[in-house]
C-alpha positions as CSV (number, residue, x, y, z in Angstrom):
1,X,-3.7,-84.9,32.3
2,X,-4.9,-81.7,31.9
3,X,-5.4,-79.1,35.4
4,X,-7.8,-79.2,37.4
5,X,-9.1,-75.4,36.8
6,X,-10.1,-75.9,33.2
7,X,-13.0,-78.3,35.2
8,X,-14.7,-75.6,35.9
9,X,-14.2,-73.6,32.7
10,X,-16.8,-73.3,30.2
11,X,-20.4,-73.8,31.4
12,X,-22.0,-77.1,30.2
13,X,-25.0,-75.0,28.7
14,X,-22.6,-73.6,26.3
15,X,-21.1,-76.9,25.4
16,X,-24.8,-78.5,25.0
17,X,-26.0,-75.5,22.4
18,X,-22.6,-76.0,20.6
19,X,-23.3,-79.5,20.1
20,X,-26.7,-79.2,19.1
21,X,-25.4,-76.3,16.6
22,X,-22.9,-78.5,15.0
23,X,-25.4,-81.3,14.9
24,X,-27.4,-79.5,13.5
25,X,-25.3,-78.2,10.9
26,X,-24.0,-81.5,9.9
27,X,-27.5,-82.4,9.2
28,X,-27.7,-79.9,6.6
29,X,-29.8,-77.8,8.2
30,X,-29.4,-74.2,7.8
31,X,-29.2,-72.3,10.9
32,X,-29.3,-68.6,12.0
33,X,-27.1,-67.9,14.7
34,X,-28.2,-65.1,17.3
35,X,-26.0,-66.2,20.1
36,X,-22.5,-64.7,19.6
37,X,-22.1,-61.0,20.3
38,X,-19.8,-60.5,17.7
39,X,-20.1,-57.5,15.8
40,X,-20.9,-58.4,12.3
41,X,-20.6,-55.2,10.3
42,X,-17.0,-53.9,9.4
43,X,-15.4,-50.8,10.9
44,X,-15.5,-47.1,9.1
45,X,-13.6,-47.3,6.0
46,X,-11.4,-44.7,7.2
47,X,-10.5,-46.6,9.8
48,X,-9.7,-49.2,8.1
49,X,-7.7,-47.0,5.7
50,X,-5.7,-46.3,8.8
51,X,-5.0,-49.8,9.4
52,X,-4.1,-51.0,5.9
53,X,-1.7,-47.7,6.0
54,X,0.5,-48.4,9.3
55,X,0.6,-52.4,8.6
56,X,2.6,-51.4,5.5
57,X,4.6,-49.5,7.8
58,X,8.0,-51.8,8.7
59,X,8.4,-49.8,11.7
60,X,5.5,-51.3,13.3
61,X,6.4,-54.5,13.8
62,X,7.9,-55.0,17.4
63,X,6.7,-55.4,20.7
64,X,4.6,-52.8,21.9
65,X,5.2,-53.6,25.2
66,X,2.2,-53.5,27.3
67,X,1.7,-49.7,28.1
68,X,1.3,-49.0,24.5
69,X,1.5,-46.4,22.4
70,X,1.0,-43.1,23.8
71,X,-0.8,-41.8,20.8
72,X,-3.2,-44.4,21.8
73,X,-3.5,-43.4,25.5
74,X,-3.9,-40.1,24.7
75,X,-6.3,-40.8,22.3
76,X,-7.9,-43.0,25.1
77,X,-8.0,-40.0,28.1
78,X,-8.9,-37.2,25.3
79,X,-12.1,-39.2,24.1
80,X,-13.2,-40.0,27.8
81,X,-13.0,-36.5,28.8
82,X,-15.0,-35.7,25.6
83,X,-17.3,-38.3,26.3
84,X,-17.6,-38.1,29.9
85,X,-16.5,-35.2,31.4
86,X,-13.9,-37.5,33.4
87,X,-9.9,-35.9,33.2
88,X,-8.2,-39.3,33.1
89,X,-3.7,-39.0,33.4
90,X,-2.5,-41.3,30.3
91,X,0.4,-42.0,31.7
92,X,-1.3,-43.9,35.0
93,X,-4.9,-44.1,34.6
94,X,-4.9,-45.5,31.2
95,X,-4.2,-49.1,29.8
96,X,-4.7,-50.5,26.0
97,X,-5.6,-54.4,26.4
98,X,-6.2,-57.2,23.8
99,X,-9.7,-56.6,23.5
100,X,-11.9,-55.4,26.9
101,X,-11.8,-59.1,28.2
102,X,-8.0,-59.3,28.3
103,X,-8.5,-57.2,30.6
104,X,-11.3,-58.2,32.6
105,X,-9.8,-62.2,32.6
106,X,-6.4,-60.7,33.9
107,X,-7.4,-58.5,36.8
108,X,-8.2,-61.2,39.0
109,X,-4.7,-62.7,38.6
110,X,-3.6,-59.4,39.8
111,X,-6.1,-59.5,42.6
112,X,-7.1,-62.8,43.6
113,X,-5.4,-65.4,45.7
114,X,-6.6,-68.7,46.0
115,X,-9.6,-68.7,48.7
116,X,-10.2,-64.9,48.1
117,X,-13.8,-63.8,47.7
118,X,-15.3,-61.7,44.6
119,X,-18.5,-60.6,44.2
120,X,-20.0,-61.3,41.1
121,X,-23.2,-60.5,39.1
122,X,-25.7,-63.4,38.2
123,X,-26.8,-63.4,35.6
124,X,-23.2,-62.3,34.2
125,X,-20.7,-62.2,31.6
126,X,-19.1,-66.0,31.3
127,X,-15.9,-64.5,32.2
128,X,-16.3,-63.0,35.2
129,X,-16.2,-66.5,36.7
130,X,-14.0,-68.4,34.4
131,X,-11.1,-65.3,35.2
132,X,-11.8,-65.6,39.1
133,X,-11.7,-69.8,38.5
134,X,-8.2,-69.3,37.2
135,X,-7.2,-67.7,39.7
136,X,-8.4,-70.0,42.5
137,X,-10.6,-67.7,44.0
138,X,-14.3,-68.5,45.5
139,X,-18.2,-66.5,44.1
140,X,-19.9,-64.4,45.5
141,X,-23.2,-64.5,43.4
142,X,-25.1,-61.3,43.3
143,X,-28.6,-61.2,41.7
144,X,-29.9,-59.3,39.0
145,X,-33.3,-59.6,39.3
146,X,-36.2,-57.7,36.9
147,X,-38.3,-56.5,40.3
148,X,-35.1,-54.1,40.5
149,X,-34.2,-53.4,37.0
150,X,-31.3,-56.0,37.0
151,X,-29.1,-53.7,39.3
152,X,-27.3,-55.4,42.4
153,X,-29.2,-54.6,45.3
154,X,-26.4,-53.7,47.3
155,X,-28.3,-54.0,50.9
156,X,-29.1,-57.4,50.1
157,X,-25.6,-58.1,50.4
158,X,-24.5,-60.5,53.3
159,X,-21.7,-58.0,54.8
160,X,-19.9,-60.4,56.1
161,X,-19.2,-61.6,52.8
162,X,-18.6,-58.2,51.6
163,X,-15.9,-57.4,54.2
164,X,-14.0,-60.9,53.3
165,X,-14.6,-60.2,49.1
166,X,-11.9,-57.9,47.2
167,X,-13.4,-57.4,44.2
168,X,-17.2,-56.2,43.2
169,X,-17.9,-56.7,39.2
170,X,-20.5,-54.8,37.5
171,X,-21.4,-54.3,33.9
172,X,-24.0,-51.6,32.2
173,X,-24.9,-51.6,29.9
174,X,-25.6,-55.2,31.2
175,X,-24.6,-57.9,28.9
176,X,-27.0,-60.7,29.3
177,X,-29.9,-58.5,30.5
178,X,-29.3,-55.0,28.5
179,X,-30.3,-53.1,31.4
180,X,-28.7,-49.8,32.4
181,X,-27.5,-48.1,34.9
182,X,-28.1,-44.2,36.3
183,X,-25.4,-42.3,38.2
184,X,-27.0,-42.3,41.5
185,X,-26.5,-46.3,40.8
186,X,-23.1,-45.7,40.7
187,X,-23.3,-43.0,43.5
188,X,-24.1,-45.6,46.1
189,X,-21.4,-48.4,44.4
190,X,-18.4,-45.8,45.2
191,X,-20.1,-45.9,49.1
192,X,-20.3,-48.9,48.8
193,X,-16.6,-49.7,47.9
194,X,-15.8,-47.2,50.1
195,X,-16.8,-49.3,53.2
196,X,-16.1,-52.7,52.4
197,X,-12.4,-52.0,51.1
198,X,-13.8,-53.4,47.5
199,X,-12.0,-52.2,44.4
200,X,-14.8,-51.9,41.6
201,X,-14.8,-53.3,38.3
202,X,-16.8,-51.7,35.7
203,X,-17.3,-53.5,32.5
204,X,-18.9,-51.2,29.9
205,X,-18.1,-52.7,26.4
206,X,-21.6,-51.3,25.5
207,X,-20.8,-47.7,26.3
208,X,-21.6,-46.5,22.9
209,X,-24.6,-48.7,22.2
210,X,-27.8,-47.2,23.4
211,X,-30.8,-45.9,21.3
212,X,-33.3,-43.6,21.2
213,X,-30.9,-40.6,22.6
214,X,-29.6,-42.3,25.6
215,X,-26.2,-42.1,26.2
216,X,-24.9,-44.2,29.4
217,X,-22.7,-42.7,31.7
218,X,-19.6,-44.2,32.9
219,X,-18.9,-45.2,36.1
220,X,-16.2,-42.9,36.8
221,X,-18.8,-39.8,36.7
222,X,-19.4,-40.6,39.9
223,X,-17.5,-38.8,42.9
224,X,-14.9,-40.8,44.2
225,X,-15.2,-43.5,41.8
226,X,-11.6,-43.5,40.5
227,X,-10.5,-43.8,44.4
228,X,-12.0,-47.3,44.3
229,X,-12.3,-48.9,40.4
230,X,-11.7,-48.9,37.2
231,X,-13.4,-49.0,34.2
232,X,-13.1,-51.5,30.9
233,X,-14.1,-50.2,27.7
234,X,-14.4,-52.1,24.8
235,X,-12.8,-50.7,21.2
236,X,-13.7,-53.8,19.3
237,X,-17.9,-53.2,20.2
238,X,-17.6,-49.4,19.9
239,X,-15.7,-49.5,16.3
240,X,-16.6,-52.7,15.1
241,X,-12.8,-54.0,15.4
242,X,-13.8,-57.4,17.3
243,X,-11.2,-59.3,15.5
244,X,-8.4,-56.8,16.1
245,X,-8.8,-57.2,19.7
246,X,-8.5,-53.6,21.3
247,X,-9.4,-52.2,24.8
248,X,-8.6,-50.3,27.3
249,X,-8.8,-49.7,31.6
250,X,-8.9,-46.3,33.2
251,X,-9.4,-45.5,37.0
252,X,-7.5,-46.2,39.8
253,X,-3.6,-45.6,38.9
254,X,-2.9,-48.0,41.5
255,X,-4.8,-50.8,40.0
256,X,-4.0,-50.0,36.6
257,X,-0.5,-50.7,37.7
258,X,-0.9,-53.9,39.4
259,X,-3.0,-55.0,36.3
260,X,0.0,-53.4,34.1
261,X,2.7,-55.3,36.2
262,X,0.6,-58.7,35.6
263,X,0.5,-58.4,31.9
264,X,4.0,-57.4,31.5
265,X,4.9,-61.1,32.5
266,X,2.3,-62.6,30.0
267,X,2.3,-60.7,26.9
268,X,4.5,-57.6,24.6
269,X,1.3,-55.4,23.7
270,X,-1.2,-54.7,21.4
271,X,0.1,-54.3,17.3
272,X,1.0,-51.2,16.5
273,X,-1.6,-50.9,13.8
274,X,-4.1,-51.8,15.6
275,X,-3.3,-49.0,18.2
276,X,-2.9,-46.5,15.6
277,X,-6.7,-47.5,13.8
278,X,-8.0,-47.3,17.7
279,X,-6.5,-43.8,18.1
280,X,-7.6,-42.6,15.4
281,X,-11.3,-43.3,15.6
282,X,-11.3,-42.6,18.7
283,X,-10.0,-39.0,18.0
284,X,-12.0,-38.5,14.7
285,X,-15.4,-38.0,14.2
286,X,-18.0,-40.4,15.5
287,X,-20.2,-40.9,12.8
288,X,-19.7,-44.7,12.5
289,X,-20.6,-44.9,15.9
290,X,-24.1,-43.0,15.6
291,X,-24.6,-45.1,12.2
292,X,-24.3,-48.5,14.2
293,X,-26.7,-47.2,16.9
294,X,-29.5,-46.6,14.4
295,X,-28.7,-49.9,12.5
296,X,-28.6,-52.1,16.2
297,X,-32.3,-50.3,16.8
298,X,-33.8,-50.7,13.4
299,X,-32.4,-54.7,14.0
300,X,-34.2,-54.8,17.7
301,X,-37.3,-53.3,16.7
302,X,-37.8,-55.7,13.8
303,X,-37.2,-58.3,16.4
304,X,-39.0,-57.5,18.8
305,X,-42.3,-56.2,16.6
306,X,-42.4,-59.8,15.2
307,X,-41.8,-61.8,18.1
308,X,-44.3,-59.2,19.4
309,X,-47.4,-60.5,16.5
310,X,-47.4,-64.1,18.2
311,X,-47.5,-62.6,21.5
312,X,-43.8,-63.1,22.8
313,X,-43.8,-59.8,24.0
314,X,-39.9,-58.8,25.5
315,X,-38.7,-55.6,26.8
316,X,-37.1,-53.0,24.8
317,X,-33.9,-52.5,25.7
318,X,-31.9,-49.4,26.0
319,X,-28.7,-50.6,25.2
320,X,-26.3,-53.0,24.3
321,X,-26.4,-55.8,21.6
322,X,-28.9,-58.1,23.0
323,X,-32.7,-58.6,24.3
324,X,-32.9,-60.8,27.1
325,X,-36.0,-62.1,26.3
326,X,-38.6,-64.6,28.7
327,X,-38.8,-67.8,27.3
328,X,-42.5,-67.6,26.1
329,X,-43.3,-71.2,26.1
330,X,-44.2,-73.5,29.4
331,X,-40.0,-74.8,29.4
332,X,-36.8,-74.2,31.1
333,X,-34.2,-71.9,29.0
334,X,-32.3,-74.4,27.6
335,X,-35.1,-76.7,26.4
336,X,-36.8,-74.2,24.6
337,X,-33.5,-72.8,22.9
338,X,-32.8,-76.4,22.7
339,X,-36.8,-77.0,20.4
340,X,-36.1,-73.5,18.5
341,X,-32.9,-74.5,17.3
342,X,-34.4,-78.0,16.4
343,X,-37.6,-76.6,15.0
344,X,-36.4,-73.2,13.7
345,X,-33.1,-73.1,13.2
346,X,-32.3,-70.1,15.4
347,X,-29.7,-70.4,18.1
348,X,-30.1,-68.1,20.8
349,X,-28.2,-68.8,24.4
350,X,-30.3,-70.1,26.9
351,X,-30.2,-67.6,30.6
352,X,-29.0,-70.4,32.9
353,X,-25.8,-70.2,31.0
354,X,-25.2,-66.5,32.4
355,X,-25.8,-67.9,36.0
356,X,-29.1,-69.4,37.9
357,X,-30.7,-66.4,38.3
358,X,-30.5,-66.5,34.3
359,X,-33.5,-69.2,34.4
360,X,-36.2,-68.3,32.4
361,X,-34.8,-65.8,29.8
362,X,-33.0,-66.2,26.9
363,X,-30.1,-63.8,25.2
364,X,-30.6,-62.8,21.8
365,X,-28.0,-61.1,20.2
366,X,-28.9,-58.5,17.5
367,X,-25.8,-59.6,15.1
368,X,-27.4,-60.4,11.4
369,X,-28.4,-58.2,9.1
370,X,-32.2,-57.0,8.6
371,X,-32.6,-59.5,6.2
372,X,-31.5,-62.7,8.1
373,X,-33.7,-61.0,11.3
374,X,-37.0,-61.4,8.9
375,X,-36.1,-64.6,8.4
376,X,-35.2,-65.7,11.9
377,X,-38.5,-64.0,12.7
378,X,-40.6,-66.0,10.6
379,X,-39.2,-68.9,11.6
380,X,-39.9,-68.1,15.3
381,X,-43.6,-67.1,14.6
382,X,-43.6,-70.5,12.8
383,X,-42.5,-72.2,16.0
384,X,-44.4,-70.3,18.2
385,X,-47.8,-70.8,16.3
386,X,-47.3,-74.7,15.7
């Protein structure tokens, strides 16, 4: 018999879409899928190049052991003081991981005792609750609602729950939502922290993904932040390297300790090559990234303009990969994915899958070339005028 903790893994939302999909699929019918975000273009060809070079290496194949390289943590502290102004020690403050959620899954193993409190966003990342289910410990939802721009409203917090919870997660640019986050945001989180005893958790895989000139800041901008959290950041979203599985965490040298500690009884590191491709684009230019901005805004603009001529009008989001889009139809999230994937062949991710404050959006992920977005545009006008 399998354990009792994989009950609660995997919401039954996600099963139910991925039944219909395969359904679906078996019937023949030809389906666009818009619910993964996975990137689907290919990284830089020099980085790439760089890959291809050091996996012909035969040096590079042993462990890594889980600190790394240190070409890659330097890489890693050099690009965020670049980027962010923040002077990170790659010896203490910095950790690669196996992709972002490695990371994000393991921390509340390093963390979390069973019983112990976390407080976590809702709407949020699936993982956020799976990783603090593994690890026996009990949520804390915190709503993201539009009235406040999808940021925590931090008063609204019952302190009492606060003062029992160890961990606060928080993720902008927001994956379902998209919203984003200023610095006085983040001001008040590191006061927050501060008097609660919380050790933050910033998730900000989107980092690099935000149009029309804004560039999100990082949580550690914010005075004091690297007394009370750490930050995940996401190679494999920035560079297109999903399958390679790189990340890293900076902050809080003690926590990146305790997270390194953890890992060091699970797994030997990240591959060589794939350290060396992260270092390097991280160190070179950032064309690639600028280019997959522009071609992520062309995509949500074509979205959104169409959706837009049948009047489901959505908000135009600032960053990341998705638009988290109100269902436009008189239906709960998960019917009307449920009718549009029937109907229209488009799979999107119904909000109630992201947490119950997720009820009555959907996620879209912008992860198809312009070409399949006309189509899946077409097809949702279709549905939308029948």
């Amino acid at each position: 018999m399998p354990s009792k903790r994989l009950e609660g893994l995997g919401a039954s939302v996600f099963t139910e879409m991925d039944n219909l999909k395969r359904e679906l699929e078996r019937a023949g019918k030809h389906l666009i899928n818009l619910s993964i975000g996975s990137p689907d273009q290919a990284p830089a060809v020099e980085i790439r190049k760089i890959l291809s070079q050091a996996v012909l290496d035969g040096t590079q194949y042993g462990y890594t052991l889980t600190r790394g390289t240190e070409n890659f943590r330097s890489a890693c502290a050099e690009w965020y003081q670049e980027r962010f102004g923040v002077t990170l020690d790659p010896e203490t403050e910095v950790l690669p991981l196996m992709g972002s959620q490695d990371g994000l899954a393991h921390i509340f193993l390093a963390y979390i005792d069973p019983g112990d409190l976390a407080l976590i966003p809702d709407p949020g990342y699936p993982i956020y609750t799976a990783g603090l289910l593994l690890a026996g410990g009990e949520k804390v939802a915190v709503p993201l609602l539009e009235e406040n721009g999808f940021l925590p409203d931090l008063r609204q917090i019952d302190p009492n729950l606060a003062r029992k919870a160890k961990l606060l997660f928080l993720n902008y640019p927001n994956n379902p939502t998209a919203a984003v986050a200023p610095l006085s945001f983040f001001e008040e989180v590191v006061e927050f922290a501060k008097e609660y005893d919380l050790l933050i958790c910033h998730d900000a895989a989107y980092s690099e993904l935000a149009f029309e000139g804004y560039r999100p800041v990082s949580f550690l901008q914010a005075p004091g932040a690297k007394e009370v959290g750490i930050e995940f950041h996401s190679v494999s979203k920035t560079y297109n390297l999903a399958g390679a599985r790189l990340g890293f965490v900076v902050g809080n040298a003690e926590a990146i300790r305790n997270l390194s500690q953890l890992k060091s009884n699970i797994d030997y590191g990240v591959f060589g090559p794939v350290m060396a491709a992260g270092a390097y684009a991280l160190s070179s230019e950032q064309d690639s990234i600028e280019e997959n901005r522009c071609a992520y805004q062309r995509r949500r603009d074509l979205l959104i303009e169409g959706c837009a001529l049948v009047g489901w009008k959505m908000p135009i989001p600032q960053g990341s990969m998705f638009i988290w889009a109100p269902v436009p139809t008189e239906q709960d999230s998960v019917s009307f994915a449920m009718d549009l994937a029937r109907e229209a062949g488009v799979i999107v991710v119904p909000g109630v899958a992201f947490g119950e404050h997720g009820e009555g959006y959907v996620r879209i992920a912008m992860v198809q070339n312009e070409c399949v977005l006309q189509e899946a545009v077409r097809r949702i006008q279709q549905f939308l005028m029948r």
